[in-house]
N, C-alpha and C positions, 0 to 999 in steps of 0.2 A: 686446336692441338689435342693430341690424346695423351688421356690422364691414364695411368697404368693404376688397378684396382689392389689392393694388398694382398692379393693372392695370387697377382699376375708377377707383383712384382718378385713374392717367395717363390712361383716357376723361374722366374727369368733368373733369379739369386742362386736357384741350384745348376742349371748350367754352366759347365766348367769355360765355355765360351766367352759367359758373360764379365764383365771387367766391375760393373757397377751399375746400379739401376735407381733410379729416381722417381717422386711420380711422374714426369715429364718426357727424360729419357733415359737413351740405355745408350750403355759404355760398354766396348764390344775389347775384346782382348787380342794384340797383335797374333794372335794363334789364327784366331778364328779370321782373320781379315785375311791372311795369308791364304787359309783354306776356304776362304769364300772367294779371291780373287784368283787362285789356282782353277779353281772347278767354271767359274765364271766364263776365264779364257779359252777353258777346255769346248765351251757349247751350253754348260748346263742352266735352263731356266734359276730366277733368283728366288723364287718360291722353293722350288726343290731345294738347292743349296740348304736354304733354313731350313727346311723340314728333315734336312740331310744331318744337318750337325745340331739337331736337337732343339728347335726352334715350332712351338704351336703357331700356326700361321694365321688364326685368327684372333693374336694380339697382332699381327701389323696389316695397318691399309698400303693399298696399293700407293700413295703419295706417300710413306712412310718407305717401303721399299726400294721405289726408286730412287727418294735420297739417301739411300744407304750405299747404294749401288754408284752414286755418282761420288757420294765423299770418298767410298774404299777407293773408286779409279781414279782423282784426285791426288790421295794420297800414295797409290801405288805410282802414280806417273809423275810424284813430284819430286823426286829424285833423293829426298831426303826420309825415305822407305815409311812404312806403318810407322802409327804413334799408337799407346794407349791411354785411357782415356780421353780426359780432356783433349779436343786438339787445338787448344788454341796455342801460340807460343810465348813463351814471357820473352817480354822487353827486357834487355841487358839495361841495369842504369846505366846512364853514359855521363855521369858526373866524369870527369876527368879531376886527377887529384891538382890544385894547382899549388906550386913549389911556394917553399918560404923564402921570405922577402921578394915577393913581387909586389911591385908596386899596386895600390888600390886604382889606377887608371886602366894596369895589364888586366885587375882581375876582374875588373868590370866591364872589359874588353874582351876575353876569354869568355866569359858567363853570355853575354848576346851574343858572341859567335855560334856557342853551345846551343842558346835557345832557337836561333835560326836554323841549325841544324834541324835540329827536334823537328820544328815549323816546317821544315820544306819536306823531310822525309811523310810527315802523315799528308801533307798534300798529295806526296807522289803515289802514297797508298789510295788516297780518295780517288785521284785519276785515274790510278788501274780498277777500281771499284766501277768507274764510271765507263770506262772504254768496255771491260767484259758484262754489263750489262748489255751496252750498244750491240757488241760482238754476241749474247746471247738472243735479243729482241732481232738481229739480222738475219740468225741460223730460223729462229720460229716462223721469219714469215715468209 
């Protein structure tokens, strides 16, 4: 992985584009993702784009680029529009408040409904993790 140098990262930190930069990675601003996914759909190579809205191209490799390319269309196609920064999403806690005077049977009964809850939905996550790997290992060969 590419480590961004303290000078790359004071470039990356003056463009107005950029959301936030780490040594690790960069944090790109719903601005810039909308105007890199406009020009994108228009025909424009993803090198220009960068070079377009202010981006020196030899801080990114080409495996750098392409994942930038696939998260923006990701998120552009995932119906819930750009994000900035971070994309990851936070979990809602799903404690449910349970009422007074319930009995200590109902409320040990409620709490493993809850935790199976929990249990089943990160399986369903693991599954789609596992079917779009299959789904991407079937497009490559």
């Amino acid at each position: 992985m590419k480590e961004y140098t303290a000078k790359e990262m004071k470039l990356l930190k003056a463009n107005p584009y950029t959301f936030k930069v780490t040594k690790n990675k960069l944090y790109f601003t719903i601005e810039f993702k909308e105007a890199f996914w406009t020009a994108y759909q228009a025909g424009m190579a993803p090198r220009k784009i960068l070079e377009d809205l202010g981006y020196d191209l030899g801080m990114f490799g080409q495996k750098q680029i392409d994942s930038m390319v696939q998260s923006i269309k990701r998120q552009a196609q995932g119906g819930s529009g750009f994000r900035q920064g971070e994309n990851r999403t936070r979990r809602k806690k799903e404690d449910l408040p349970i009422p007074e005077g319930t009995s200590v049977e109902s409320k040990e009964t409620l709490t493993s409904i809850l935790n199976e809850v929990k249990y089943l939905r990160q399986e369903v996550e693991f599954l789609k993790k596992i079917v779009r790997v299959k789904n991407t290992a079937a497009r490559k060969s």
